[in-house]
N, C-alpha and C positions, 0 to 999 in steps of 0.2 A: 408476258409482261407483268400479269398479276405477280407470282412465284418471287421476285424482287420486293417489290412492295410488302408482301405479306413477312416475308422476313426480316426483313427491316423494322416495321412495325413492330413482328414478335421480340427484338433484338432491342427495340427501343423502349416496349412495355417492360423487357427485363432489368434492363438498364436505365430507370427512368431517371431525372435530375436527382431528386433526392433522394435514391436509391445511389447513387454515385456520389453525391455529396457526403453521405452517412462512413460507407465503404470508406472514401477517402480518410473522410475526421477519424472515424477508428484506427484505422493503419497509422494517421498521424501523431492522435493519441500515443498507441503505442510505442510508436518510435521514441515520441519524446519522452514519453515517461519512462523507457530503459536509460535514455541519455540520462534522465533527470535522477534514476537509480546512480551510474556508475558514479557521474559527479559526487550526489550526496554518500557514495561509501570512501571515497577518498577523503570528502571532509572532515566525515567521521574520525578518520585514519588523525585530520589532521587536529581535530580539537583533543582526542582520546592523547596527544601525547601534549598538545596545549595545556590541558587545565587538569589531567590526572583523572584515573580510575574514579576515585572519591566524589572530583569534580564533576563526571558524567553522572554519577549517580546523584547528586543534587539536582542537576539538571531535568533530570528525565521525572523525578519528584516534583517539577514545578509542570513540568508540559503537561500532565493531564488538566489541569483546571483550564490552560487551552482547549484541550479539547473538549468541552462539558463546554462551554461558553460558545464554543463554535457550531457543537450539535445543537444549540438555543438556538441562535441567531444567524446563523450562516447555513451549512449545510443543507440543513432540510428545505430553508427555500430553499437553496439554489436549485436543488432536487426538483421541488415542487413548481418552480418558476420553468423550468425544461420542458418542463410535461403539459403546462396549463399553455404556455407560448407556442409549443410544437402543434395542439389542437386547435387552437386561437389566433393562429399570426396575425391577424388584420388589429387586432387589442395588443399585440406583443408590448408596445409604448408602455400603455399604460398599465397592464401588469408587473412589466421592469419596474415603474418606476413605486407603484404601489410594495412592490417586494422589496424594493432598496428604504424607501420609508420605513416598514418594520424592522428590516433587519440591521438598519443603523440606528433606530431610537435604543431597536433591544441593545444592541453593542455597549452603546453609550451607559448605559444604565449599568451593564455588567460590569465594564472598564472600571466606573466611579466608583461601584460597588469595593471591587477588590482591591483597588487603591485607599479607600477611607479602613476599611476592615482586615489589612495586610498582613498584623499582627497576627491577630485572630485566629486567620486561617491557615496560618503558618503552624500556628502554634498547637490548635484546637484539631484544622482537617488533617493536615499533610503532617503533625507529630514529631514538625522538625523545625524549631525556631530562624535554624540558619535560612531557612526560604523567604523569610520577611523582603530580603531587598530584593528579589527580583522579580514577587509577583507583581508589582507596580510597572516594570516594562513590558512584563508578558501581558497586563492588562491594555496597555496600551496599543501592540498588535491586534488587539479582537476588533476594532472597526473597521482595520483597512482588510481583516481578512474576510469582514461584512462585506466591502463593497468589492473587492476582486472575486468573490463565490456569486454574488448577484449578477455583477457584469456575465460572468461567466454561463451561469443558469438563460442569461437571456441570449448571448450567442449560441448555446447547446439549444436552446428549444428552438430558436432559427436555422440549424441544420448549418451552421457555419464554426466549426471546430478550432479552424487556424489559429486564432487571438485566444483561446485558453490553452492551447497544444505553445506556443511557444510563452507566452506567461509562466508555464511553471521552470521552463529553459533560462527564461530570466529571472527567477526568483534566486535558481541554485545560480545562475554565474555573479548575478550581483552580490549576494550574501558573502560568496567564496571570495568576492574580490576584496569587498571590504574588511572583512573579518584579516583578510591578511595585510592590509595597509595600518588595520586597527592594531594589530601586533606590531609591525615593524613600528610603529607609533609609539606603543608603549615599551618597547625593548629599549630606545634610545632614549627615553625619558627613564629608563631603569625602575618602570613599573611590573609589577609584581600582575601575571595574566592567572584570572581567575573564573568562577562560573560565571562570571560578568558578559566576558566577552562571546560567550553562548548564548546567553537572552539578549543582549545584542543582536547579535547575527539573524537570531530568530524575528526580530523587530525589522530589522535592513531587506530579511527576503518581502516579508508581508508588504512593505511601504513599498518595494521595488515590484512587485507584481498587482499589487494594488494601483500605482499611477502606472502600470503596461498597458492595464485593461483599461483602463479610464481615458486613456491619449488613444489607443484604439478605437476606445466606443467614438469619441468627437472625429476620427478622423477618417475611421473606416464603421458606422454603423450597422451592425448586422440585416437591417433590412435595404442594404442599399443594393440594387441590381435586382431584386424581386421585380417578376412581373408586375401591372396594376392591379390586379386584383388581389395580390396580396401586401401590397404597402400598408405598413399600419398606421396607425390615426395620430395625430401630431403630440407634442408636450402640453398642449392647455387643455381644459376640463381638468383644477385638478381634484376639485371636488368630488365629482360624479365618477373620473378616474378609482378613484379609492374605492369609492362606493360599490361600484360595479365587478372591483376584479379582487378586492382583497378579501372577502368572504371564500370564494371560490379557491384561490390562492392558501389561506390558512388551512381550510381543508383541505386539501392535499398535503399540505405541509405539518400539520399538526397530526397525524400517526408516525410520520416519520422523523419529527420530531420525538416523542417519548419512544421507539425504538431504537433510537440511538443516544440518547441520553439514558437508558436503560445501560447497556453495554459501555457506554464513557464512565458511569458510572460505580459499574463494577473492576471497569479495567483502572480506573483510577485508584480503588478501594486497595484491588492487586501491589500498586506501586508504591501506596506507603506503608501496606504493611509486611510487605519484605523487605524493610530494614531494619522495622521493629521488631521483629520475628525473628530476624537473625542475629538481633541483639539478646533472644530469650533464650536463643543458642549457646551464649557465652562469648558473641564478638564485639569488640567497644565498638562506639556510634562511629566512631570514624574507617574500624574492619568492614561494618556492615554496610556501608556506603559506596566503601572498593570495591566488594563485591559484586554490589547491585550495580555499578557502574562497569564494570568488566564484563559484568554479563549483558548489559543491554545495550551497554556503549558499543562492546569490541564482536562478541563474539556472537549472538545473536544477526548482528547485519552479516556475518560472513554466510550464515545459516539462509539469509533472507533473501542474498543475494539474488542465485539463481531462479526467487518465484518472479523476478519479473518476466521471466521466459512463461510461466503456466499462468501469471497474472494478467498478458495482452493475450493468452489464449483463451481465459477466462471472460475477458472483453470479448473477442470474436464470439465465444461459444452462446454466448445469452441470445444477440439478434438472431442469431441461426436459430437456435430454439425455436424462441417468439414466432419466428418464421413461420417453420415447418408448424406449428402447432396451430397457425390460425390457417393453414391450409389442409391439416388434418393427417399431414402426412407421420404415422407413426414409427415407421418403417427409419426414415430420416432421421429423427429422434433417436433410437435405437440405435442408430449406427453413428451416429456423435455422441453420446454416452461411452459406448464401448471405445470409439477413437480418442476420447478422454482418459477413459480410465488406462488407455494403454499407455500413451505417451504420459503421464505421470506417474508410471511406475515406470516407463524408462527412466525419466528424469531424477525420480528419487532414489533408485537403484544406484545408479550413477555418482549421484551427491553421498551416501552412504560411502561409498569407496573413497570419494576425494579425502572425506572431511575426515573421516576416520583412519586414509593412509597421511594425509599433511596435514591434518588440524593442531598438532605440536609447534612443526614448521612455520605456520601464517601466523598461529600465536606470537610466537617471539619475533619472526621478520616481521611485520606488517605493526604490531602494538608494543613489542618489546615486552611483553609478559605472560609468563608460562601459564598463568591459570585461563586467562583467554583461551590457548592452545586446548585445556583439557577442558573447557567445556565447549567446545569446538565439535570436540572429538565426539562428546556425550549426546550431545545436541545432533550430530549424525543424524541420529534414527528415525529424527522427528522428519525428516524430510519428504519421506514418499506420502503420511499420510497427512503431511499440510499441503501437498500437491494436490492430491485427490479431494480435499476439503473444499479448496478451495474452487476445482473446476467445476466441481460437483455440485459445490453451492451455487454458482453459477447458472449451470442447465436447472436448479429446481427453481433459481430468480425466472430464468427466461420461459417455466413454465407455468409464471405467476404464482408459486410458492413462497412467498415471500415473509409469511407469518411462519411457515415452519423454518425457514435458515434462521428465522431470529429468533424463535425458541430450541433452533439446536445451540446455535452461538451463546448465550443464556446459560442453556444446561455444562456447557463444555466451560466456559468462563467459570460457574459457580463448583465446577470437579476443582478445577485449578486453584479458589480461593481457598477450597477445603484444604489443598496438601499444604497451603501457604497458610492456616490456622495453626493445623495439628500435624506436620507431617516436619517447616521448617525446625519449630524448634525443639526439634527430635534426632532431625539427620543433617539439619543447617540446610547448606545450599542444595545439597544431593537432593534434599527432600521434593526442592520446588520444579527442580528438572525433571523430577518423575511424576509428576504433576503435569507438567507442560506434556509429556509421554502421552498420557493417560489422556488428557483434554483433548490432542487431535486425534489419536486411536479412535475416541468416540467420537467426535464428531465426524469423521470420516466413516464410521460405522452406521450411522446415524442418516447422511447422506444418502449412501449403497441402500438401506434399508428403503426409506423413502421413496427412491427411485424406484426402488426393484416393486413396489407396491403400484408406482405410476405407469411405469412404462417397461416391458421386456428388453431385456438386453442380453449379449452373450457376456458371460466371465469367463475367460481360459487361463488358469492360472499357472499353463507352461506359456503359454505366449505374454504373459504381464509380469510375471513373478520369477517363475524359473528359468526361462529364456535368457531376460538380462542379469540375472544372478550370476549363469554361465557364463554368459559371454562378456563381463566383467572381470570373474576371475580370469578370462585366459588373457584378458586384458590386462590384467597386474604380473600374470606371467611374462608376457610380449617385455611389459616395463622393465620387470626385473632382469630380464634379459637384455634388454637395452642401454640402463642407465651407464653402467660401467665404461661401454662403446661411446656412449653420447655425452659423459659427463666425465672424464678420466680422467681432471685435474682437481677438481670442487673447487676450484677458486672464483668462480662466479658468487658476487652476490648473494647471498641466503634467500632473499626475495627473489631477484628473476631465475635462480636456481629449480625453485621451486616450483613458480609459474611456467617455465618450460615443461618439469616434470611433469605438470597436473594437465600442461598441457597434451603431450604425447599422450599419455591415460585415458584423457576425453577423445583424439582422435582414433587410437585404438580401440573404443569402444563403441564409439558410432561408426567407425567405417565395418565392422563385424555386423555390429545392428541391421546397417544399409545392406548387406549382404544379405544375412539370412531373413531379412523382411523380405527382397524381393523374391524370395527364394522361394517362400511362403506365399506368396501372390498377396502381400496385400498392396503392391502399388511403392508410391512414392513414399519412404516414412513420413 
């Protein structure tokens, strides 16, 4: 009769609430944030042919001063609000509320800021007058993306995921709605659609996910259904409230505040000066605008696509870490390392093949322009080692490395500036894509080193590198042998023509994977 019980028990310590709560938000997380991917690469699709190559690249010129305003004010509490409520839930209250106090007085200030000095900053940071009219809307999202990061930060440190996993679901369906009602709008009034209706869009998601989280918090509060013992303490005291949690609160928040205003900083420095830079190439302001817009608009997200697959394994891979690490288990470590480094080298093996046999193809069906297509194709290479970077940086977060991913991140950002100083306006655009080469090579290098200093792992570079090298090409073989069979009319679509093909290609290549992996004993891929 014991024998029952004890297992149950061990079954239940394994499985405890918030051990199952956490599992579940993650897997949720992920799901939605792939949803919340494929949605925002269609929109892309649809603004890139809305407002023009030229017009993305103004746009993408205005979005960093988001982000700098956001790493202030928003982010890092939300961060820091996770962490201090996760440890504290009986204070949860009044830590929210103390972190929503700073980080909407900050908003506020920055908003006013950028709105009174528009000019200025147009003129003076970002070296492109034309951004004057829209830093004033983009100013005006930074407090609703204050209060849905806060809201957020306090259901994350409550271990209740649900209400910011579908917030970002409703950020991208509201945007997408109205952005297209805002066109058919202005089609019939026979206005002329410009970067307007992008910082727009950008405004409609943050207010639509900012009153998601807000009608949530009044109607489903994160600490409701907790047992008593952990109810936290009501909205009065707001005095002593502040007093008591906002100290605590800033410090956690204020390192991870200058680490990422470090990196906003330099990624921002990156966006305006490759148009300038490619204007020292000999392109007028308005070539080097297409460009930058082509590349970050169109062909870049096809590039970025597939990390949401290494990006929700990079979410699993951290807690595992953390895990095994506070149990001392090294052995486990090691072997989530290695099952890292392999599946993104299948992954980017893979991506390498797509992008570089269709990246012409997706150019022209998907944006209608050839140059897309051919940095598509360029952009290829970067892919296995932004896979690896990124998992990698992951397992060194999860084993509290946290200072070294943001001085590899730092060192890899500052390679990139350089080729964007002296390299654009020498080889123009070539130059900056060999830069981007160069920035994840090392920082994936950088990673592996790291590791290999903390923790032993195996590298087998027939089973990570040469393996799917092989069985890729006989997978291009398989294709080439197929398409004639599969495809004998070409009158299909250019676009689902395509997507069939890239499709057949990926199953060819994972169903051989799935083969000689099990073959190999390593189990399930």
């Amino acid at each position: 009769m014991n024998s029952p019980k004890t297992s149950s028990q061990s079954i239940g310590s394994w499985l405890s609430p918030r051990k199952r709560a956490f599992i579940t938000g993650t897997l949720l997380l992920t799901g939605t944030g792939f949803l919340c991917r494929v949605l925002g690469f269609f929109y892309r699709i649809f603004m890139s042919r809305a407002v023009g190559a030229e017009g993305l690249g103004i746009y993408n010129m205005v979005h960093p001063v988001f982000g700098i305003c956001f790493a202030v004010c928003a982010g890092s509490i939300q961060t820091a609000l996770s962490q201090y409520v996760a440890a504290n839930m009986k204070r949860g209250r009044a830590a929210f509320r103390s972190g929503l106090i700073i980080s909407m007085s900050l908003s506020v200030l920055l908003a006013a800021f950028i709105c009174r000095f528009d000019d200025f900053l147009a003129a003076r940071l970002l070296l492109e007058p034309r951004c004057a009219p829209y830093l004033p809307v983009m100013a005006l999202s930074v407090p609703f993306a204050a209060l849905h990061a806060c809201i957020n930060g306090y259901y994350y440190g409550m271990q209740k995921a649900r209400v910011p996993a579908f917030s970002q679901v409703a950020e991208q369906v509201i945007r997408m709605a109205a952005v297209f009602l805002i066109v058919d709008i202005w089609a019939e009034r026979g206005r002329e659609i410009t970067v307007t209706l992008a910082v727009y869009g950008h405004l409609i998601g943050e207010m639509a996910s900012a009153a998601f989280t807000f009608l949530s918090l009044l109607l489903f509060p994160p600490d409701r259904g907790l047992r008593p013992g952990l109810q936290t303490a009501g909205w009065g005291g707001l005095t002593a409230g502040l007093r008591d949690t906002s100290g605590p609160l800033m410090a956690l928040a204020l390192p991870l505040m200058g680490n990422r205003l470090v990196l906003n900083f330099l990624g921002s420095a990156e966006a305006i000066w490759i148009p300038n830079r490619l204007v020292r190439f000999g392109l007028t302001n308005s070539e080097a605008f297409s460009v930058y817009g082509v590349l970050t608009g169109m062909s870049l997200p096809f590039i970025l696509f597939p990390s949401a697959i290494t990006n929700s394994m990079a979410v699993l891979l951290l807690p595992t870490v953390a895990e095994a690490q506070s149990d001392g288990n090294e052995e486990r470590i090691s072997s989530v390392i290695s099952m890292s480094l392999r599946y993104s080298c299948y992954m980017g093996v893979l991506c390498i093949g797509v992008f570089t046999m269709f990246g012409s193809q997706l150019g022209v069906s998907v944006f209608r322009d050839p140059d897309a297509g051919t940095f598509i194709t360029i952009l290829a290479w970067l892919c296995p080692f932004m896979y690896l970077a990124t998992t990698l940086g992951s397992v060194l977060n999860g084993l509290g490395k946290t200072s070294i991913t943001f001085f590899q991140n730092v060192l890899a950002m500052l390679i990139r500036l350089a080729f964007v100083l002296f390299a654009i306006p020498v080889f123009g655009i070539q130059g900056y894509l060999w830069g981007m080469l160069a920035s994840e090579l090392a920082l994936a290098l950088f990673s592996l080193i790291s590791l290999k200093r903390l923790v032993p792992f195996r590298w087998n570079a027939w089973s990570m590198v040469l393996k799917p090298s092989l069985l890729l090409a006989i997978s291009i073989g398989l294709y080439r042998f197929a398409t004639p069979i599969s495809s004998p009319t070409g009158q299909l679509p250019l676009f689902i023509e395509t997507a069939l093909q890239i499709g057949f290609l990926c199953l060819c290549y994972l169903g051989l994977l799935l083969v000689f992996h099990r073959k190999k004993g390593y189990g399930p891929v």
